[in-house]
C-alpha positions as CSV (number, residue, x, y, z in Angstrom):
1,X,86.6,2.1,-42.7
2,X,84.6,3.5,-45.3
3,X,83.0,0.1,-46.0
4,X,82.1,-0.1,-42.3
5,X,80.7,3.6,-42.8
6,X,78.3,2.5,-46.2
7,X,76.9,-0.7,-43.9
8,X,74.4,1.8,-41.9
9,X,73.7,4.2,-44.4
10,X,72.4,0.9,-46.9
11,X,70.5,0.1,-43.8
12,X,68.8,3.3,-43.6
13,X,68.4,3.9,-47.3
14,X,66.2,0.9,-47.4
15,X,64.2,1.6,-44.5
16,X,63.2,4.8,-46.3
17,X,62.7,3.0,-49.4
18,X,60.3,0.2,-47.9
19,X,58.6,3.1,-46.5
20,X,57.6,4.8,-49.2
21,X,56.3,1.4,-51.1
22,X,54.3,1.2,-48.1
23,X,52.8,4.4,-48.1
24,X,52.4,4.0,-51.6
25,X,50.7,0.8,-51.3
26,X,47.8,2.2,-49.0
27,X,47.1,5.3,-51.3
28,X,46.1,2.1,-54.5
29,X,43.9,0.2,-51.6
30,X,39.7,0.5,-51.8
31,X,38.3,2.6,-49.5
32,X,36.6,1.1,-46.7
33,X,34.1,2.5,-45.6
34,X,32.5,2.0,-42.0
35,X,28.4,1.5,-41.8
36,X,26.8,4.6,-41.9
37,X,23.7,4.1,-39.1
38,X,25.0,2.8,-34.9
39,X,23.3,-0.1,-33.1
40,X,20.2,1.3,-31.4
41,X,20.6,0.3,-27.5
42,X,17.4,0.0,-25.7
43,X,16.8,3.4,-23.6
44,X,17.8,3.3,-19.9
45,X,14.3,4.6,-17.8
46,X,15.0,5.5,-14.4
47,X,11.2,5.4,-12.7
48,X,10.8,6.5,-8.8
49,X,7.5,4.8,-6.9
50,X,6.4,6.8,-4.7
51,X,5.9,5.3,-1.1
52,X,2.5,4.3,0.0
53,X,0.3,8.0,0.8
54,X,-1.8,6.8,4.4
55,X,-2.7,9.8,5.5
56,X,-3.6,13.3,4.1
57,X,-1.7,15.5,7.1
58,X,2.5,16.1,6.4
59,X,2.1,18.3,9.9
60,X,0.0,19.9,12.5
61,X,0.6,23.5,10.8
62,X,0.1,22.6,7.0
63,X,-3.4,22.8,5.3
64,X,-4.5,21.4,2.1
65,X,-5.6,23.1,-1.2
66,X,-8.6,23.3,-1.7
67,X,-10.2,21.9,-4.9
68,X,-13.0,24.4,-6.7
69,X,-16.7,24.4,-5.2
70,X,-19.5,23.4,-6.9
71,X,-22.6,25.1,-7.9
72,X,-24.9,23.8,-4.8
73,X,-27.7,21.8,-6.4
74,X,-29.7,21.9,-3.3
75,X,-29.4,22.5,1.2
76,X,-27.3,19.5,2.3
77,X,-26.6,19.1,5.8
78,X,-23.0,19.1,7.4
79,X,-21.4,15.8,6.8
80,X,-19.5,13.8,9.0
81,X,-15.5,13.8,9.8
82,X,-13.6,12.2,6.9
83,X,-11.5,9.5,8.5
84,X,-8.2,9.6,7.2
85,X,-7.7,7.7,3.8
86,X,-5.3,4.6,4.3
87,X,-3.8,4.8,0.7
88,X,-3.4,7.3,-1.6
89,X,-6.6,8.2,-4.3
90,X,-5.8,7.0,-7.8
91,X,-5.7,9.0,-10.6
92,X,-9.8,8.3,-11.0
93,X,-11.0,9.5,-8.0
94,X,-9.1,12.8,-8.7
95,X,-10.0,13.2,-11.9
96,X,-13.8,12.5,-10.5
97,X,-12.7,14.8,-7.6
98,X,-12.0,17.9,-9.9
99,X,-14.6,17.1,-12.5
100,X,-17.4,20.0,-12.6
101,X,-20.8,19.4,-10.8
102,X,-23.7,17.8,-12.5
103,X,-26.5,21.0,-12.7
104,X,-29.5,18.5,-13.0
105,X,-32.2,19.1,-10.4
106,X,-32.4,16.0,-8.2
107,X,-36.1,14.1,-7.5
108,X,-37.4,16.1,-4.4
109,X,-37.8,12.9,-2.7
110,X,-34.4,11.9,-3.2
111,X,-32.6,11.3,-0.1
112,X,-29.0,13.4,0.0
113,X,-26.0,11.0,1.0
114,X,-24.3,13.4,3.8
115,X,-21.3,10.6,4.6
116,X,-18.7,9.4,2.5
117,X,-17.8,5.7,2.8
118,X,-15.0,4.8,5.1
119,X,-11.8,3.7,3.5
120,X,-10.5,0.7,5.0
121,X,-7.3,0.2,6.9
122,X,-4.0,-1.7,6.2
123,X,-4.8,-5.2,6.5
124,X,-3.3,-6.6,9.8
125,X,-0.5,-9.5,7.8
126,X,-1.1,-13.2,9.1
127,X,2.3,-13.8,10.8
128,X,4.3,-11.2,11.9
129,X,7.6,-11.0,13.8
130,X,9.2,-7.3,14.6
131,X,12.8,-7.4,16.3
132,X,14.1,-3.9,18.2
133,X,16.9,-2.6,20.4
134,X,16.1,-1.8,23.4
135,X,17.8,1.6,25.1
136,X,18.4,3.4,28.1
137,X,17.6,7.0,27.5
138,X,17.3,8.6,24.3
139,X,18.9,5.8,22.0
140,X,22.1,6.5,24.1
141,X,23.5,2.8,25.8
142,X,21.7,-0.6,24.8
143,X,20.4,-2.7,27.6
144,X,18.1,-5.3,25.4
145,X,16.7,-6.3,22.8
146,X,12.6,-7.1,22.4
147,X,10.6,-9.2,20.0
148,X,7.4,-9.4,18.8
149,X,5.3,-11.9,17.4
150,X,1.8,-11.5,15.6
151,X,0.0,-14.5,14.5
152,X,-3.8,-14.1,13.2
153,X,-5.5,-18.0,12.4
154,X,-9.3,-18.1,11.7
155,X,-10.7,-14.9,13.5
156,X,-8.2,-15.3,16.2
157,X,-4.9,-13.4,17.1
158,X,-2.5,-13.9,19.9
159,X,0.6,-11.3,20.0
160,X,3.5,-12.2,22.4
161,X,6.0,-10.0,23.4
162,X,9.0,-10.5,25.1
163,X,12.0,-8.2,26.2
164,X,15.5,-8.8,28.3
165,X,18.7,-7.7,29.4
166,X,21.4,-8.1,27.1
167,X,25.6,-7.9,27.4
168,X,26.9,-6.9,30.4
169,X,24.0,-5.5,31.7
170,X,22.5,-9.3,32.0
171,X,25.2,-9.9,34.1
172,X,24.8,-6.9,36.5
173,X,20.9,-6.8,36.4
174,X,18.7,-10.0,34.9
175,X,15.4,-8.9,33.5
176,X,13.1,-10.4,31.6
177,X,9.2,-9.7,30.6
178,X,6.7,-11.3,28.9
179,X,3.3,-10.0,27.6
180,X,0.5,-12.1,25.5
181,X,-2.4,-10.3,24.3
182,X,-5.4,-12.6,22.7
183,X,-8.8,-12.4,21.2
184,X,-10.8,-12.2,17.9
185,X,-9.5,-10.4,14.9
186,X,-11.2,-9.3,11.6
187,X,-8.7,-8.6,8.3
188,X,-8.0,-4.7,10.6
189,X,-9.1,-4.9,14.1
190,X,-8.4,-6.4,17.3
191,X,-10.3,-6.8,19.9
192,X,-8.7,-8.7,23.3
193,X,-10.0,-11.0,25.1
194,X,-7.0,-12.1,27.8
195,X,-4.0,-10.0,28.7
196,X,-1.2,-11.5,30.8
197,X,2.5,-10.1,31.9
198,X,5.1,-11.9,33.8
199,X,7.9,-10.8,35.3
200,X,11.1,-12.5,36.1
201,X,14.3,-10.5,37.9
202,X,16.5,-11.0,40.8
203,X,13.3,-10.4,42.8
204,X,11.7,-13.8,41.9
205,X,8.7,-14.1,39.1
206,X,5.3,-12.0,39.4
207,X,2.3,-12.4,37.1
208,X,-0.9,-10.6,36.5
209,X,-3.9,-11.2,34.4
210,X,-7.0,-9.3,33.1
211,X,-10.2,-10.6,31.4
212,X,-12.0,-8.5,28.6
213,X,-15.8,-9.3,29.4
214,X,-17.5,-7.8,26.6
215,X,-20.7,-9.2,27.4
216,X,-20.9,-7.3,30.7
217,X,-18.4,-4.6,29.6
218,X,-16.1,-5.4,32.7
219,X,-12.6,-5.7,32.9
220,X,-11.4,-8.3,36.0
221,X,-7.8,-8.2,37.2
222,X,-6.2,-11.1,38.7
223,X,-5.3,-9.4,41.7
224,X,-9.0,-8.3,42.5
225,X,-10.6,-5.6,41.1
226,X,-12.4,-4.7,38.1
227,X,-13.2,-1.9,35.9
228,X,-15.9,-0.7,33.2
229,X,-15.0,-1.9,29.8
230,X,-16.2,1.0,27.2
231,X,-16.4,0.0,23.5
232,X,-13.5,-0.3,21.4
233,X,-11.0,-0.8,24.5
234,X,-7.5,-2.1,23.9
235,X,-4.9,-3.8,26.3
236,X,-0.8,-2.3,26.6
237,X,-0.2,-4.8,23.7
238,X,-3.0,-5.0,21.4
239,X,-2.7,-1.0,20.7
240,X,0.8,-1.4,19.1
241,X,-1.5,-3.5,16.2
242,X,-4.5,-2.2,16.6
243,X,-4.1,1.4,14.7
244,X,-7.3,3.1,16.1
245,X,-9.7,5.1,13.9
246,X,-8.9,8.8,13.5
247,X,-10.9,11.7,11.1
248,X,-9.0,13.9,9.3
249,X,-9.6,16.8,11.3
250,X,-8.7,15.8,14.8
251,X,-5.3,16.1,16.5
252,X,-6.0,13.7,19.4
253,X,-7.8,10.4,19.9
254,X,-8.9,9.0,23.5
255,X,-8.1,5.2,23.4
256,X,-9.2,3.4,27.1
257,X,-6.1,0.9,27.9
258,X,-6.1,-1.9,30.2
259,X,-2.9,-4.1,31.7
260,X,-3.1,-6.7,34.2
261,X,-3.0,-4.1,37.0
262,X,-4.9,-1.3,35.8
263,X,-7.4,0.5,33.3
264,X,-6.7,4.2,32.0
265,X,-8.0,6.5,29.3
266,X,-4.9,7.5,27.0
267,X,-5.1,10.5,25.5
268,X,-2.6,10.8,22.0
269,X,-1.6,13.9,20.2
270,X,-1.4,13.1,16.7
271,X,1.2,13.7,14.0
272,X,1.2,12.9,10.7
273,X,4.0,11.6,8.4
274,X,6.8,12.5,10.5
275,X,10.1,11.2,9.4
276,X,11.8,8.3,11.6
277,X,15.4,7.4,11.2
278,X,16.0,3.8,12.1
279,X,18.4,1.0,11.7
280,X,16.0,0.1,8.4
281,X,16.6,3.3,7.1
282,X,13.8,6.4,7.4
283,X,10.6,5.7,7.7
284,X,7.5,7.6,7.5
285,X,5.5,7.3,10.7
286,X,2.2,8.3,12.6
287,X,3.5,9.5,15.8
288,X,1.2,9.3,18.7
289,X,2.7,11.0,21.9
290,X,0.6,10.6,25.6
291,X,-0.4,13.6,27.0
292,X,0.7,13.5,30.7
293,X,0.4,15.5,33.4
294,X,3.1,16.8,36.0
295,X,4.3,13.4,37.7
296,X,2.8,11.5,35.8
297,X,4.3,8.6,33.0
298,X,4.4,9.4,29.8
299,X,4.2,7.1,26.2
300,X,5.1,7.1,22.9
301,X,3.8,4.9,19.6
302,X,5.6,5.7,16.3
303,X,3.8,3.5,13.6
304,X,5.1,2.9,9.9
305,X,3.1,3.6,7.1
306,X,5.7,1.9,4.4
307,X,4.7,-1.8,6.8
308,X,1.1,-1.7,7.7
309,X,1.0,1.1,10.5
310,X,3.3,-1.2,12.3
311,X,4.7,0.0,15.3
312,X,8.5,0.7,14.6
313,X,9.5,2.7,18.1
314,X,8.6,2.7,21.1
315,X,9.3,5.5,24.0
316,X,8.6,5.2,27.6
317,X,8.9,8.8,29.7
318,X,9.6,8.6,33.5
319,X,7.6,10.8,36.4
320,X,10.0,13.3,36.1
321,X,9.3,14.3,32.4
322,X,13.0,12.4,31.0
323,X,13.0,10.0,28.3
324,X,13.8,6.7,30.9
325,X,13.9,4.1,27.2
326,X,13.3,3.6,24.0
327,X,12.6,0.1,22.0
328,X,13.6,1.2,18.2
329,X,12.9,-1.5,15.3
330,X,15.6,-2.9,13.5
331,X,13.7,-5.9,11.3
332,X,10.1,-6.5,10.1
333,X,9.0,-9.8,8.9
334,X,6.0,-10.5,7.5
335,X,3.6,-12.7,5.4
336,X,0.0,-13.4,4.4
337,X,0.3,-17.1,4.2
C-alpha cells in the first residue's frame, strides 16, 4: 500500500521539478525583441463624385445667391435670358465669376457684349435603346411593357417606339402600337421630317401619317388636312429626345406638337431637379407637366439629367383629371459608336 501510495506523489514531484527547470530555463534566454516601427499600409480614400449639375433651379420656390456687384464701368443694356447651363461651371469659371471687376475705362467706341454665349446641350448618343413598364394608373397593375430605339447615322435619326399588352392582360385585350419619328439631326437637335403610328387590336390595324414641310412650313396628315408648321416644331415622339431650349428664368416653355391626326401648342410647366424613384434607382429629372384645361388630356415628360435628358417616365392623364398610365424606365442603353 504505501508503495502504491509513493507512485503518484514521484509523479507529481517531478512534474513540479521539470517545471521549475523550465521556468528557469526562459529567465537565462536572450531577449527578443519585436521591430520597433509597423508596416505602413497605403491610406484608404473614400471620394464621392458628385452627379452631373444640368441645371441651376433645385425648385420653383428656391433662389440663388447672389455673387457681389461690380463697380459699373459704363450703361450697358439689359441682357438676354441665360439659358440654363447643361453641366456644372468648373472651378475656373467661378473663380473668374467671383474675381473683382477690371476699373479700366473701355475705348468709347468699344462695342458692349450684352449676351453671354449659349452653353450647349447633352449630346444626343448614336444608338440608344430605353426599356419601361408600362402601367395602369399611378404605377399600380402592369399591362405592358414599351421600347425605344434611337439611332442617329450621318445627320439622320429615326426613333421607333413600340408598346403592347403583356400577361394576362394580352390574353383579355391585345394591343399593340407603333410610332417612327424621322428627320435630320445635329450632335443636340432633332428636327422631323415623317411621323407615322399604327395601330393593331381586336379592332383590326389603323395607320396615320404626317409630313413636316419645312420649306412651306406645312404640316399634311394622311387623312387630309394640314396645318401651319411654326419653327422649331416637334412630333409626339421626337419631343421625348429633343429637350427644347429653356432660360433660366422661365417656368414654362410652348413647344407646337404634331401626330398623324393632329397639331397642338403644348404648354409645360417646368421643374427643376426633382427626384424620381425608379426601378434604376433615383434619378434626378426635369419634370415637364402639360397644362390642361377642364376635359381636356393631360401629359407628363420626366427627363434624366444623370443620361443625357433622356426621358425616363412617362404619364398620360385622362379627360377627367385621373392619372389613366404611366410608362416608367427600367434600363438605358447607350453608345457613341
Amino acid at each position: 500500500m504505501i508503495k502504491s501510495l509513493a507512485a503518484p506523489t514521484l509523479r507529481i514531484a517531478l512534474a513540479i521539478v521539470l517545471s521549475i527547470l523550465l521556468h528557469g530555463l526562459v529567465l537565462w534566454l536572450p531577449e527578443v525583441k519585436l521591430p520597433e516601427h509597423e508596416i505602413s499600409l497605403p491610406p484608404l480614400i473614400a471620394k464621392l463624385e458628385p452627379l452631373p449639375k444640368l441645371s441651376v433651379k433645385v425648385g420653383a420656390h428656391k433662389t440663388k445667391k447672389p455673387h457681389p456687384k461690380p463697380k459699373p464701368v459704363a450703361p450697358v443694356p439689359a441682357a438676354e435670358n441665360i439659358p440654363v447651363p447643361v453641366s456644372a461651371p468648373s472651378a475656373a469659371e467661378e473663380v473668374a465669376a467671383s474675381a473683382p471687376a477690371v476699373t479700366e475705362e473701355p475705348a468709347a467706341s468699344a462695342p458692349v457684349a450684352t449676351e453671354a454665349a449659349e452653353p450647349p446641350r447633352p449630346p444626343l448618343p448614336k444608338h440608344a435603346r430605353l426599356h419601361f413598364n408600362v402601367y395602369q394608373g399611378q404605377g399600380n397593375f402592369k399591362i405592358g411593357e414599351s421600347q425605344h430605339e434611337l439611332e442617329v447615322v450621318d445627320g439622320h435619326y429615326t426613333i421607333k417606339a413600340s408598346v403592347h399588352t403583356t400577361g394576362l392582360v394580352s390574353v383579355l385585350k391585345s394591343y399593340r402600337m407603333v410610332q417612327t419619328s424621322s428627320g435630320t439631326a445635329t450632335a443636340q437637335t432633332l428636327k422631323p421630317e415623317t411621323f407615322t403610328e399604327e395601330i393593331t387590336d381586336s379592332s383590326g390595324t389603323q395607320s396615320s401619317r404626317a409630313e413636316f414641310d419645312w420649306a412651306n412650313a406645312t404640316l399634311h396628315f394622311s387623312q387630309g388636312g394640314e396645318a401651319k408648321l411654326p419653327a422649331h416644331s416637334q412630333d409626339i415622339l421626337s419631343i421625348l429626345y429633343q429637350f427644347p431650349p429653356m432660360r433660366e428664368q422661365e417656368d414654362s416653355v410652348v413647344i407646337h406638337i404634331g401626330t398623324g391626326k393632329k397639331f397642338e401648342e403644348y404648354t409645360f410647366e417646368i421643374l427643376f431637379e426633382e427626384a424620381l424613384e425608379t426601378p434604376m434607382g433615383t434619378l434626378q429629372t426635369v419634370h415637364f407637366s402639360k397644362r390642361h384645361a377642364a376635359n381636356e388630356e393631360g401629359l407628363e415628360i420626366w427627363f434624366a439629367q444623370e443620361y443625357r435628358l433622356l426621358p425616363v417616365k412617362m404619364r398620360h392623364i385622362d379627360r377627367s383629371g385621373k392619372i389613366a398610365g404611366e410608362a416608367i424606365i427600367t434600363d438605358i442603353r447607350v453608345s457613341d459608336e
